[in-house]
Each structure stands twice: as C-alpha cells, then as structure tokens.
C-alpha positions as CSV (number, residue, x, y, z in Angstrom):
1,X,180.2,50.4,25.8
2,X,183.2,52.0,27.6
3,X,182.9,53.4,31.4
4,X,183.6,56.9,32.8
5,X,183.6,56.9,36.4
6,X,182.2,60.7,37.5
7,X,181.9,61.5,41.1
8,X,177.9,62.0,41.9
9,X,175.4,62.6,41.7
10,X,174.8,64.0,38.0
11,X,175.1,67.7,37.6
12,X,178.5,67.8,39.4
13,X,181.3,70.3,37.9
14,X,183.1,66.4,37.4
15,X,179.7,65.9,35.2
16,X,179.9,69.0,33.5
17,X,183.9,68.4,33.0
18,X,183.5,65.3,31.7
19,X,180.6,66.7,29.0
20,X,183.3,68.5,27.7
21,X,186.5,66.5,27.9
22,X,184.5,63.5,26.1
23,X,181.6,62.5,24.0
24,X,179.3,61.3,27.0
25,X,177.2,59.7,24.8
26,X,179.7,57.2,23.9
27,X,180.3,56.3,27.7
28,X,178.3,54.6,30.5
29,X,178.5,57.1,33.3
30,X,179.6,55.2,36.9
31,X,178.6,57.7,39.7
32,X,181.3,57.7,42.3
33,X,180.8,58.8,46.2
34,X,184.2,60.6,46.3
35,X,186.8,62.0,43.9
36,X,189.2,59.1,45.6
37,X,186.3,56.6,44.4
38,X,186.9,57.4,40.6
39,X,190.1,56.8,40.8
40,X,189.5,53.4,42.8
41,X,187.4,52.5,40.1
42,X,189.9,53.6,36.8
43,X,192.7,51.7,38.7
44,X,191.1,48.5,39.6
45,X,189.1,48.4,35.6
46,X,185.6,49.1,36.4
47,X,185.8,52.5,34.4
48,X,187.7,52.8,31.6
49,X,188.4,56.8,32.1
50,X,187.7,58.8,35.5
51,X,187.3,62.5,35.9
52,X,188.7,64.9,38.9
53,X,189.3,68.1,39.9
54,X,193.1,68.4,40.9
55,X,193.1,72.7,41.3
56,X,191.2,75.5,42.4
57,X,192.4,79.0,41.9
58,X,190.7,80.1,45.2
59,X,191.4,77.0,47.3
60,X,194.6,75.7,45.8
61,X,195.4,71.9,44.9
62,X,193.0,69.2,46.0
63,X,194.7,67.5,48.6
64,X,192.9,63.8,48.3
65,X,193.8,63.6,44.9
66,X,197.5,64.9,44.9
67,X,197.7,62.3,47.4
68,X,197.2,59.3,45.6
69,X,199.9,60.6,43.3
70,X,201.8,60.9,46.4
71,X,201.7,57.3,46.9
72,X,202.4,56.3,43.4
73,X,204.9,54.3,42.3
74,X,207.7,56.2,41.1
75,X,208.8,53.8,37.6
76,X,206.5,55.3,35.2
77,X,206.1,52.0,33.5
78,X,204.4,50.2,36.5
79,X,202.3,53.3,37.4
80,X,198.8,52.2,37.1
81,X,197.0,55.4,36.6
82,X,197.5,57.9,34.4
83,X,196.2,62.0,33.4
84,X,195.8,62.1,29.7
85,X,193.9,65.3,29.2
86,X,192.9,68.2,30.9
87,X,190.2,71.0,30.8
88,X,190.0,73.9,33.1
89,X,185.7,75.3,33.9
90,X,184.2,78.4,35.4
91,X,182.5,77.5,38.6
92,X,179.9,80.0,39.4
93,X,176.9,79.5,41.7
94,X,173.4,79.9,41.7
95,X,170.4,80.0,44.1
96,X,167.9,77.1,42.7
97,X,164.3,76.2,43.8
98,X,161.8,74.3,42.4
99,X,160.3,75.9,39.2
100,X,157.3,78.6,40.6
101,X,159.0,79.4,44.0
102,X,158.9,82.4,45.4
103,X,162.2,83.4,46.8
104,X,159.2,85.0,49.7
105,X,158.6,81.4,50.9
106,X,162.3,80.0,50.9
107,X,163.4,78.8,54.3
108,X,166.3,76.6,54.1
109,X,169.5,76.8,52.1
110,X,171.5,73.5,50.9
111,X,175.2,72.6,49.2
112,X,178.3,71.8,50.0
113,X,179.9,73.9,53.0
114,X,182.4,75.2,50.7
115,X,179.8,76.3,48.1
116,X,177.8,78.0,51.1
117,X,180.8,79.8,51.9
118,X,181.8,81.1,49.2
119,X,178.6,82.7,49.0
120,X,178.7,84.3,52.6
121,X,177.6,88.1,51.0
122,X,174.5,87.0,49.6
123,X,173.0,84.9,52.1
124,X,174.1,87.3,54.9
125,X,171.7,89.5,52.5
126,X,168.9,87.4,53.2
127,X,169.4,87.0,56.6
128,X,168.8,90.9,57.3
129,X,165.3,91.5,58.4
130,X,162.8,93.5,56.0
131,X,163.3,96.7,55.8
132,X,167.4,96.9,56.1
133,X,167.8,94.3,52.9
134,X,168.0,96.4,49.4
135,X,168.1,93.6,47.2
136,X,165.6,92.0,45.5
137,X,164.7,89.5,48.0
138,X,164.3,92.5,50.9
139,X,161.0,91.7,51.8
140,X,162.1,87.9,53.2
141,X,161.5,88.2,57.1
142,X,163.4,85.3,58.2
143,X,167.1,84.2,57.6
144,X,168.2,81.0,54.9
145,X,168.5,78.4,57.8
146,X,171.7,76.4,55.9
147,X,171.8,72.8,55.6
148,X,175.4,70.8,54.7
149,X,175.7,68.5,51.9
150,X,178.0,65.9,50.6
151,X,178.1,68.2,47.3
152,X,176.0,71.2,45.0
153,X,174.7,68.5,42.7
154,X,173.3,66.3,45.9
155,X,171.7,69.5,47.2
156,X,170.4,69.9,43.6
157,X,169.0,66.3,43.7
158,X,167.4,67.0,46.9
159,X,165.6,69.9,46.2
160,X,164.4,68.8,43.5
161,X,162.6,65.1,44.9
162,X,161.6,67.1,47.6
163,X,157.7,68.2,48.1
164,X,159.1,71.5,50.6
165,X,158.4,74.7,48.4
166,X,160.8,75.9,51.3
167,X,163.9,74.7,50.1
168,X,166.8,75.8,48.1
169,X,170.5,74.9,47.4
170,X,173.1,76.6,46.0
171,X,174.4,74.7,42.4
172,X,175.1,75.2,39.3
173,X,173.1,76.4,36.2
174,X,174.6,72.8,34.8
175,X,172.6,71.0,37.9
176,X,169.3,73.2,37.1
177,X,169.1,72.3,33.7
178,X,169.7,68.3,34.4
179,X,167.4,68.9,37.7
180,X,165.0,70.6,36.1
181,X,164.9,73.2,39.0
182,X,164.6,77.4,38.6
183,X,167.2,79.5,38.9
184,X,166.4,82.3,41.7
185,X,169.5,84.3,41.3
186,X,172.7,83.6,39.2
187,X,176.8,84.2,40.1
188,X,175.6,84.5,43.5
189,X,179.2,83.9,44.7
190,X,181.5,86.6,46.8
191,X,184.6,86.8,43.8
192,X,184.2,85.8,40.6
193,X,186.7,83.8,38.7
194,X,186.4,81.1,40.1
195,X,187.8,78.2,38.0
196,X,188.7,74.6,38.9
197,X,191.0,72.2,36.4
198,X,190.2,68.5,35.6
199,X,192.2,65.8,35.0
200,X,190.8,63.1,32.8
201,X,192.4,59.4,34.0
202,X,193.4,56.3,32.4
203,X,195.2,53.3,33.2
204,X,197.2,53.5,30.3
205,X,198.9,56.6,28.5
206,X,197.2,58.3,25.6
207,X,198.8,58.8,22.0
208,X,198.0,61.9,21.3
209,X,199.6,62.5,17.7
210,X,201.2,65.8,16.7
211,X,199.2,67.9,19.6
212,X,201.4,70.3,21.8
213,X,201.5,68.3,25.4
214,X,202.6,69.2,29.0
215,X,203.8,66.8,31.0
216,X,203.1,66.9,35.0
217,X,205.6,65.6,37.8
218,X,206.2,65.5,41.3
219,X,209.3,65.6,43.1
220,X,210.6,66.2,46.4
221,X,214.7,67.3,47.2
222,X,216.5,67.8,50.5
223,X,215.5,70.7,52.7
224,X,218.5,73.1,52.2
225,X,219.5,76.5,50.5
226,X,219.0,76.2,47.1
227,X,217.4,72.9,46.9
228,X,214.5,73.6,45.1
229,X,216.7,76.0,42.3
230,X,218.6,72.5,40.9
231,X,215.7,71.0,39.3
232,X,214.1,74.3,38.1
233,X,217.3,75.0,36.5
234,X,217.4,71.6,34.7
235,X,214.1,73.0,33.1
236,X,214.8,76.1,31.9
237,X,218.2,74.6,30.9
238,X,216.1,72.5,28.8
239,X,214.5,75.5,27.3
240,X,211.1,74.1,28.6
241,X,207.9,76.7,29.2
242,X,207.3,75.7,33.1
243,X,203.4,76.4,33.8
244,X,202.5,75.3,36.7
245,X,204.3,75.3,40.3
246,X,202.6,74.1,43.5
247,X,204.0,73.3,47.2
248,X,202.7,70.4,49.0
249,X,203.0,70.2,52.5
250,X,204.4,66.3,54.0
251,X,203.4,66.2,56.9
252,X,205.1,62.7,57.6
253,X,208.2,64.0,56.5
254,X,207.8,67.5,57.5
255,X,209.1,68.6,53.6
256,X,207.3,69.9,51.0
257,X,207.1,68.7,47.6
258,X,206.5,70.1,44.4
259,X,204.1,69.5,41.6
260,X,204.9,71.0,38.1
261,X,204.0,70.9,34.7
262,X,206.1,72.3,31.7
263,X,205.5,72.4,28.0
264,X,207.3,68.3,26.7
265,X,206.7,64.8,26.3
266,X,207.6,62.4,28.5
267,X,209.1,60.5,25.3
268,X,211.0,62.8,23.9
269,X,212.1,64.3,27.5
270,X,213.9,61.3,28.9
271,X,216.9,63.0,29.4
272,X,215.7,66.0,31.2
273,X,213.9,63.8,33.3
274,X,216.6,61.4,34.1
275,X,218.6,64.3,35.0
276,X,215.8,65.7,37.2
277,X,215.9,62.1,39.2
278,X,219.5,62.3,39.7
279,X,218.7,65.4,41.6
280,X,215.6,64.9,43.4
281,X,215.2,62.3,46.6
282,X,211.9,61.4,44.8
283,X,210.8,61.6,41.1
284,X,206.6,60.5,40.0
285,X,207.0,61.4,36.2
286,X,202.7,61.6,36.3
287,X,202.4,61.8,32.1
288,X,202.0,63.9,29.2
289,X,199.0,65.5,28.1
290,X,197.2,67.8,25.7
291,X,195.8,70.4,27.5
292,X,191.9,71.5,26.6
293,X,190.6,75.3,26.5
C-alpha cells in the first residue's frame, strides 16, 4: 500500500487536506512531528506523497516550508521533491469538550498559540466575570486558564484521553468528529476567512493529462531599480495569467526573493523559463500543477 506522510496527530487541517487531495483509503497515513518531517520523509522514500500548508491569507507564507525550497537545487531534473497538486481549505475554529460538558465547569483552554490567538475576542469573553459577560457562557466565574500545544489536533487528542471534565481546546469540527469530542461553540475565531493552501509532494513530477496547470518558481535578482520589473515582464510578455506573488525575506543575504505562480507548464514553458534564468541571479523552477477547488 502506498504512504502519505501527514503532519500529526490525526484531525490536523494537513489531515483534513489530505482527505480531500486523495483517496485516504488507498494510503497508509505516516504521522509526522513537523511540516519539515513530511517532507524528510517524501524525500528520503518512506512516504510516497507528503502534505503541507505553504500559505495563509492571515499569516502569509509558511516560512519552514518555503525554506526547504530555498535550499533546493536549482536544475529541475535533480530536484528531489516535487508539488504536484494543490487544494486551498477554510480554517475555522471551534471550542471542543468532551461530549456532556458544561461550558459552567470548563477551566482550561488548549491549542496551538496561534489558534488561541486568533481567537483573543471570545476567550477575553470568558474571562469577564458573571454579570458583565452577555454571551451564552456569562454565568462562568472564572477565566479559561490557556494551555500551549504543539498543534489544535494534539489539543484535540488531549482532551479527549483526558478524565478532566475541565478541559477544552480550541480545534476544528474535522478533529471533533475523528475525536469524538462536542462542539461547545463553532467559528469561534476573531475574522473569518480564514483559509490556508496545501501543497501535495512527490519525489517525482505528476502527468496530469489535458488539466489546466500552474507552475510555481522562485527567483531572486540583484537589488536595484527595476530589478524585480525584468522577470515580471518576461511573463506577461509570455501572455501568462501570474497568480500568485510573494516576498521572502533573506536574511543571509539581506535580499528578498520571490515566489510566483502563473497559469503554464513547465514543459511547454521552457523558453520563458530559460529566459527568466538569464535574468535572475537564482532560478528553482518548483513544478507544474493542477490546482484543486
């Protein structure tokens, strides 16, 4: 059976990704500690495909995996990792307990700082004492004590083993239902929106027939006026749809560089990319994919 390496534990947005991007129960699911460990394990063979976030609309690109592109090597036929699909998700949040709980007897609070803070309104709410909260938790007396943890799904996991009636975490509705666990109060977060796009991984790149692809690079050119116009131009020259643009701060090099994706295939593109590596002190050509709704 083939291998999809997930970061962990189950009920991660990864998890929930991954459900979507592919038929899960044609894979054995590898639980990875970090997003950097699924792509340890795709690289070295001991997954055949790997899941991981790579943006968030509220907290921008995700630095730890843009960085192993970073460090790629830059002739796409000896690269040894490749995005061949992608799939943007809704990340909302929830309160969870344990089924039965009263959100009277909740105590403590537990996720992933992030998660916890994106939630600051409504757990400032409970931290008012009774009588000045107007929600439908105002007669708690005592604040949410919060508690960190290495991610939602964990917290999930937690609260769930746990024997406490006192504890909660803030998850998904995707952890409750593997977790088994109640949902106290749903889209608990501050703005809604909220959405974070996968990559799906592979050591080799995909065919994927007559569907319309994107391909994704990064590049970095010489700090001057006009510098980053040249390779832009080459694009639009192309008559390519560009779709995504991010900055990426080096701080070694105290540059940026540039991460794009435009409507192509790497295949049939060779030429705009070989002009686009004329241009740029640093060309990783990362793939084409098909990109998922």
């Amino acid at each position: 059976m083939k291998k999809i390496a997930i970061l962990g534990p189950a009920g991660s947005n990864g998890h929930k990704a991954a459900s979507k991007m592919v038929a899960l129960n044609e894979y054995e699911i590898t639980w990875a500690k970090s997003n950097a460990g699924v792509m340890e394990m795709v690289q070295a063979g001991k997954a055949d495909v790997g899941v991981v976030p790579i943006w968030n609309n509220t907290e921008g690109f995700v630095k730890k995996v843009l960085g192993y592109w970073m460090d790629q090597e830059t002739e796409y036929s000896k690269r040894e990792l490749y995005p061949v699909a992608e799939m943007s998700i809704p990340i909302s949040h929830c309160l969870l307990a344990r089924t039965g709980t009263s959100p009277n007897s909740l105590t403590e609070v537990h996720s992933h700082p992030q998660a916890i803070g994106q939630c600051r309104t409504f757990l400032e709410s409970f931290r008012k004492p009774a009588g000045q909260c107007h929600t439908f938790h105002e007669s708690l007396k005592a604040p949410l004590v919060e508690k960190a943890a290495l991610t939602t799904s964990g917290a999930a996991e937690m609260v769930a083993k746990s024997s406490n009636r006192g504890l909660s975490c803030i998850a998904s509705e995707f952890a409750a239902s593997i977790y088994g666990l109640e949902v106290i109060k749903s889209k608990i977060e501050d703005n809604g929106g909220n959405e974070t796009t996968f990559h799906l991984l592979a050591k080799e790149p995909k065919e994927c027939g007559d569907k319309k692809l994107k391909t994704a690079i990064v590049f970095w050119v010489k700090n001057r006026p006009g510098g980053l116009m040249s390779p832009l131009s080459i694009i639009t020259a192309a008559g390519k749809n560009m779709s995504t643009l991010w900055t990426i701060p080096l701080a070694k090099k105290k540059q940026v560089a540039f991460y794009v994706e435009f409507e192509g295939d790497v295949e049939q593109d060779r030429n705009v990319l070989a002009l686009l590596n004329e241009i740029t002190e640093k060309l990783i050509i990362l793939g084409s994919f098909p990109e998922m709704s």
